[in-house]
C-alpha positions in Angstrom: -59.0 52.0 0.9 -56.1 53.1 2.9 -52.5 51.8 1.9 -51.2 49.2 4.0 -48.3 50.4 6.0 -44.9 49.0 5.3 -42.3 48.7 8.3 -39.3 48.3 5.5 -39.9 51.6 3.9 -40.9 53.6 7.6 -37.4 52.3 8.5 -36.1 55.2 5.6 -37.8 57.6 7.3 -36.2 56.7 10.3 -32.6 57.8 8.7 -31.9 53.6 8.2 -31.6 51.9 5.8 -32.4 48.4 5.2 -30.6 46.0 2.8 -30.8 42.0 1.4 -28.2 39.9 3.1 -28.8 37.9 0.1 -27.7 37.5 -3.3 -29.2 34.7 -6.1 -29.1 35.2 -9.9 -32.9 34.5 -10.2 -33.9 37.4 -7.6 -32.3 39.4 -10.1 -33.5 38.2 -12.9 -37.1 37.5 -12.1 -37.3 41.2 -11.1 -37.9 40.4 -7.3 -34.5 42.5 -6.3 -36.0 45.5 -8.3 -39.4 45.2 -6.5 -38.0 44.8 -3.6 -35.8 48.1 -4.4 -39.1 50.3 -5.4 -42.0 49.0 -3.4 -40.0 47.8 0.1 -37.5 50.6 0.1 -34.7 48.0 -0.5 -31.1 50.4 -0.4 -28.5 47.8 -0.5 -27.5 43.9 -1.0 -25.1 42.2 0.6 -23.1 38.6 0.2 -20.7 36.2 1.4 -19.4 33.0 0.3 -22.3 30.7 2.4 -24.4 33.2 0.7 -22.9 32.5 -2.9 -22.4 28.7 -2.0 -26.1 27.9 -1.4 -27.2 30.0 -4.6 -24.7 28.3 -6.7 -25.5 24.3 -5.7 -29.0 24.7 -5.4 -30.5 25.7 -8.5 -29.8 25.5 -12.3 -29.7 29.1 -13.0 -25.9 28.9 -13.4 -26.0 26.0 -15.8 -25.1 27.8 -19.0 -22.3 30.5 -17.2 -21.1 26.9 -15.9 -21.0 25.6 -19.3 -19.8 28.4 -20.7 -17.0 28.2 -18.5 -16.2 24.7 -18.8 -15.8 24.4 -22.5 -13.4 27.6 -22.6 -11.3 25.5 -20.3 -11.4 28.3 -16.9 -9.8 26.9 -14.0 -12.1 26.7 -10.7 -10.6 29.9 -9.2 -11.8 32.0 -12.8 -15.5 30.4 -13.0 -15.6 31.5 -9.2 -14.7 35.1 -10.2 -16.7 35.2 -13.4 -19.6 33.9 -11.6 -19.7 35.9 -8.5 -18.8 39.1 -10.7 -21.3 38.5 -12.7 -24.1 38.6 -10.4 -22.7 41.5 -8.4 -22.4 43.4 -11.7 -26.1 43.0 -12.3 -27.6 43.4 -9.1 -25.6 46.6 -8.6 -27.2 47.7 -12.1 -30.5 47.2 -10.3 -29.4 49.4 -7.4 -27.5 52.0 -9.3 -30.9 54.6 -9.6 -30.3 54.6 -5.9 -26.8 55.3 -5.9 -27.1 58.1 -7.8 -30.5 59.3 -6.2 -28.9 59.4 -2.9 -26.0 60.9 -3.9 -23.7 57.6 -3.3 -24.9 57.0 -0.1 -27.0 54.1 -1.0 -27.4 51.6 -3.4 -24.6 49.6 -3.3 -24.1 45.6 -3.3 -21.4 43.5 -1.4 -18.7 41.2 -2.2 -15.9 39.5 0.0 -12.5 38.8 -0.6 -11.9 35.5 -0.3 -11.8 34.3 3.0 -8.8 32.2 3.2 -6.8 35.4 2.9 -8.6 37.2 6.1 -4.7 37.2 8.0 -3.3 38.2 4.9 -2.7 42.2 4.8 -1.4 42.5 1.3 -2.8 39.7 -0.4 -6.5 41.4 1.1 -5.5 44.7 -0.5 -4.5 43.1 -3.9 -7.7 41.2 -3.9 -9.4 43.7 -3.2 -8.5 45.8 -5.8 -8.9 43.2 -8.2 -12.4 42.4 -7.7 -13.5 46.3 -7.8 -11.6 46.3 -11.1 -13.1 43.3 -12.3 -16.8 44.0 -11.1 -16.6 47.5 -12.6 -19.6 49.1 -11.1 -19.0 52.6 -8.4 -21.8 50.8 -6.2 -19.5 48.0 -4.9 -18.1 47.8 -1.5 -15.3 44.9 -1.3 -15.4 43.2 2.2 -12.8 42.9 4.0 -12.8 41.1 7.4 -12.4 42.8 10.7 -8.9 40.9 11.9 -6.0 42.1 13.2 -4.5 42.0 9.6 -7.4 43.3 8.0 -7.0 46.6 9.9 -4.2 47.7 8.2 -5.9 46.4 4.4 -8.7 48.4 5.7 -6.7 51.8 5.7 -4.5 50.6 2.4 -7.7 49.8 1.0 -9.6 53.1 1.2 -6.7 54.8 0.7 -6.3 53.7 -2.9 -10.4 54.9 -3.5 -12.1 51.5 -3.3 -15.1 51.4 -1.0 -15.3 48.7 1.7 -17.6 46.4 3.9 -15.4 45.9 6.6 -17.3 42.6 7.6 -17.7 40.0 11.0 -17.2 43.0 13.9 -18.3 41.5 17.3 -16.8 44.0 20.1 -16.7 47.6 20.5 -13.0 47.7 21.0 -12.9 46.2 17.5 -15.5 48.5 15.9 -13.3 51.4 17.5 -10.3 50.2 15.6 -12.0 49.6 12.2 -13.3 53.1 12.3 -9.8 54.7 13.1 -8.2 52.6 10.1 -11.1 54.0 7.9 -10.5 57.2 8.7 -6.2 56.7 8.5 -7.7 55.4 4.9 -9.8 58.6 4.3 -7.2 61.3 5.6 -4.2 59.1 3.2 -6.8 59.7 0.2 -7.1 63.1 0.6 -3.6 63.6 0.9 -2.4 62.0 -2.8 -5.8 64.4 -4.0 -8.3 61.6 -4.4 -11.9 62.6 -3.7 -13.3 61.1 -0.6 -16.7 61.6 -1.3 -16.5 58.6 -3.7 -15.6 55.9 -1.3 -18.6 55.2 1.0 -17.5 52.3 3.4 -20.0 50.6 6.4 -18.9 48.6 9.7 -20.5 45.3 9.9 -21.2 44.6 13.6 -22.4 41.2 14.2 -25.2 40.7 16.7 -27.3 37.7 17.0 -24.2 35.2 17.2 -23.3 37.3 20.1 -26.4 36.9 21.9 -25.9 32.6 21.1 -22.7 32.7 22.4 -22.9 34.4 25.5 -26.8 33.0 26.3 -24.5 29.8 26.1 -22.2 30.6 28.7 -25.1 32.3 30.6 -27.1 29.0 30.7 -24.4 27.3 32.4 -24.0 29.4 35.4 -27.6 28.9 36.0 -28.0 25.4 37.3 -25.1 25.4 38.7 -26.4 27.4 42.2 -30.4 27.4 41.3 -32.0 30.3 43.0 -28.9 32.1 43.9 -28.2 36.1 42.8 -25.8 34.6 40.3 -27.9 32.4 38.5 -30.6 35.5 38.6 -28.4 37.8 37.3 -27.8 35.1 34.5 -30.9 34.8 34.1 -31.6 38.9 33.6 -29.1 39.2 31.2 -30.6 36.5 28.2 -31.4 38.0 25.5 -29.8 41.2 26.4 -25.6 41.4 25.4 -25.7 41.5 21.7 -28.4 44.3 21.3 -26.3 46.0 24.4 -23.1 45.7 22.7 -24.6 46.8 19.4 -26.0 50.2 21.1 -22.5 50.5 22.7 -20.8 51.1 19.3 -23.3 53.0 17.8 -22.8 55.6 20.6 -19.2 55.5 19.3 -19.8 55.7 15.9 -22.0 59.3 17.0 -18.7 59.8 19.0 -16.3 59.5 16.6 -17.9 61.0 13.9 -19.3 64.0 15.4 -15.8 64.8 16.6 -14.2 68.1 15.5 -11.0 66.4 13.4 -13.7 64.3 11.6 -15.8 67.7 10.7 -12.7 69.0 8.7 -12.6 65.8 6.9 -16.3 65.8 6.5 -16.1 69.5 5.3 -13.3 68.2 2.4 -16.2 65.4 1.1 -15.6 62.8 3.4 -18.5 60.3 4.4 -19.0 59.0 7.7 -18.3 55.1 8.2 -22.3 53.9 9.1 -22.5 50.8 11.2 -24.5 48.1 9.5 -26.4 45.7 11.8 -25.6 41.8 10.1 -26.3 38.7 11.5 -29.5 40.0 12.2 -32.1 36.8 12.1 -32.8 35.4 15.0 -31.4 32.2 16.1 -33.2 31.8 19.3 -37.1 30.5 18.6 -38.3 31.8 22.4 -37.3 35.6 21.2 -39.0 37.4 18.4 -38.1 36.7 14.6 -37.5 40.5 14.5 -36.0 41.1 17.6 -32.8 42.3 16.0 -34.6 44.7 14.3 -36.7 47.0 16.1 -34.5 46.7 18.6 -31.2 48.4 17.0 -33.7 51.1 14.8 -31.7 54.5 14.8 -30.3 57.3 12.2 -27.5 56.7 10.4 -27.2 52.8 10.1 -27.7 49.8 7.8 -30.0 46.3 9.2 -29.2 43.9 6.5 -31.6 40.9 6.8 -32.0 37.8 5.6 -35.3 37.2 3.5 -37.3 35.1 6.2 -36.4 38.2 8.5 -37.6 41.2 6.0 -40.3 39.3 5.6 -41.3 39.0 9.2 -40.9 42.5 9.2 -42.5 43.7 6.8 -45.6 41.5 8.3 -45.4 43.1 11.6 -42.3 45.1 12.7 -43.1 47.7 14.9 -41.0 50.8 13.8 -39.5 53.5 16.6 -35.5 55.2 17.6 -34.3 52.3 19.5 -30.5 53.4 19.4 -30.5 57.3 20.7 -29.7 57.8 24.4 -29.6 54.0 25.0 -25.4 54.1 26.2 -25.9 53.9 29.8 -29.2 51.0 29.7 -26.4 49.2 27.6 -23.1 50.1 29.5 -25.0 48.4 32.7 -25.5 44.9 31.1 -22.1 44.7 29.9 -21.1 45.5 33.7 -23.2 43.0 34.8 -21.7 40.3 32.2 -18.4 41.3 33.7 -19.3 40.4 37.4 -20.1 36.6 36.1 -16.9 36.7 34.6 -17.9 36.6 31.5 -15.2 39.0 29.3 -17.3 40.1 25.9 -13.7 40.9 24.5 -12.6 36.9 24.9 -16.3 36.4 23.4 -16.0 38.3 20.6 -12.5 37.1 19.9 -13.7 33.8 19.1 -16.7 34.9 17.3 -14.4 37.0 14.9 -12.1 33.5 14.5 -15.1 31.6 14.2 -16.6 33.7 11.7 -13.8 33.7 9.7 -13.2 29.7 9.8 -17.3 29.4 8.9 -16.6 31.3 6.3 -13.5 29.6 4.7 -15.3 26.0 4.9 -18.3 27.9 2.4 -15.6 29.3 -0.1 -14.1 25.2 0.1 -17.3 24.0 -0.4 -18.4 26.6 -3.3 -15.3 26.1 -4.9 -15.6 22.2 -4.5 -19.3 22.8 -6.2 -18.0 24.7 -8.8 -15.3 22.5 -10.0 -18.0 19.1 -9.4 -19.9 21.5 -12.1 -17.5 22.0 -14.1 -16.2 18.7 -14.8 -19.8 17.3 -15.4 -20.2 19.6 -18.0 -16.4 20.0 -20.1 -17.0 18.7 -23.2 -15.3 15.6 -23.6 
């Protein structure tokens, strides 16, 4: 009986690699993370503190850390870092055979600095290097958020040999800049005679809250002249911006890292910045559940997903090069976005302020759960 094909692990072959935008002590330790890693092709995990929020109040797996914590009298802030540590430490674990398999170029598991320190330069860089310290595994990238500040804790960051997720990048102009403060980081590196081939680092470009936040604006240019070329050319462009916007920076990326200064870098060890598709389940019911899938497929990238997404794939994903040669399809809707005065740059402002406010509220309410936990459980 033939093997049934498996869209996660044909997206390997395709030169990307697909990783868990989800974290949960119980996938690790019911085994589910390492079958996921050796029959689905799983490379890579990622988190954030929603992520970390929902695993920690909604189970009991964390009961005896919790207790452990309480009764040794931690304050909120140190059961937060032994917690989250904790689970990065031993999900990286599962994921080290592929680190080393692939050299360093896989295998690696995610964790954000805190996210009430995203306009913070130097209070980013010292977190940063305090949670690589404190997780102790090579296969950690720290995320750092894609803000003005961030850019120069970016560079500081790589600089100093700790690997990075540079996390919640919506426009190209953005990516642009991330990718020239990684390199900055790299070249500064090589310089004090660290080696570069140790620090892997990945772009994080955002798509499907792209696609919710311009379909918005989109759907209200439409009734207001029914019929009209404008509400048409609305209408033409649902659905389109955030896949078009994706395939704009990944023609960038090739840019950029196909350059002739990069290839001397490259030559001294260094490793190209991928870009890593997030926010990649569909929000939208009318489009497909794995629309933001097989539609950014291409060499030299990350899709993380969330499970109820690699599952749909896995089911029926439809696996092809969905990124090479695609510039000028995508350079025409952003043009035509532009003509309904739409600005993707104003768009993806937001988004990144947004993102970063969405965040901070999980990190309040997982701290909040954490100390609720805490306090139920100190010994009295």
């Amino acid at each position: 009986m033939p093997t049934k094909r498996n869209p996660l692990v044909e997206l390997g072959k395709m030169g990307q690699s697909p990783w868990l935008d989800y974290i949960h002590r119980g996938l690790i330790g019911s085994g589910e993370l390492a079958r996921l890693v050796s029959q689905d092709g799983i490379k890579g995990v990622t988190s954030n503190p929603t992520i970390f929020e929902k695993a920690i109040s909604g189970g009991h797996e964390y009961d005896d850390q919790i207790r452990a914590l309480a009764a040794s009298g931690r304050s909120v802030q140190e059961a937060y870092d032994e917690i989250a540590t904790e689970d990065i430490r031993r999900a990286a674990d599962v994921l080290r055979p592929v680190y080393d398999a692939t050299a360093g170029h896989d295998g690696y598991v995610s964790l954000e600095v805190d996210p009430d320190l995203a306009y913070d330069t130097e209070r980013t860089v010292s977190r940063a290097e305090e949670l690589f310290r404190k997780v102790s595994r090579p296969n950690v990238l720290i995320k750092i958020p894609a803000t003005r500040e961030g850019l120069p804790a970016i560079e500081k960051t790589i600089a100093s040999g700790i690997p990075v997720n540079v996390t919640l990048i919506f426009s190209v102009k953005r990516y642009e800049e991330v990718a020239e403060s990684y390199i900055r980081g790299v070249e500064r590196l090589i310089a004090s005679g660290g080696d570069p081939s140790r620090v892997a680092s990945v772009a994080s470009f955002f798509v499907s809250r792209v696609d919710t936040a311009v379909d918005k604006l989109l759907n209200e240019i439409i009734p207001r002249a029914p019929g009209s070329p404008r509400a048409e050319a609305a209408i033409s462009l649902l659905g389109k911006v955030a896949v078009a916007n994706a395939r704009l920076a990944y023609a960038r990326f090739r840019e950029i890292f196909s350059a002739p200064w990069w290839r001397e870098l490259a030559d001294k060890g260094a490793r190209p910045q991928r870009p890593l598709w997030a926010s990649t389940g569909t929000k939208n019911p009318k489009f497909s559940d794995v629309k933001y899938v097989e539609e950014l497929i291409g060499p030299d990238t990350v899709n993380t997903m969330p499970p109820q997404t690699m599952d749909a794939f896995r089911d029926h994903g439809e696996v092809s090069d969905a990124l090479s040669r695609r510039e000028e399809e995508a350079g025409e809707v952003l043009r035509d976005l532009g003509l309904l005065d739409i600005g993707i740059e104003e768009v993806c402002e937001k988004l990144t302020r947004d993102g970063v406010e969405s965040f901070s509220d999980s990190f309040c309410k997982l701290l909040g759960a954490i100390e609720r936990r805490l306090a139920e459980t100190k010994p009295a």
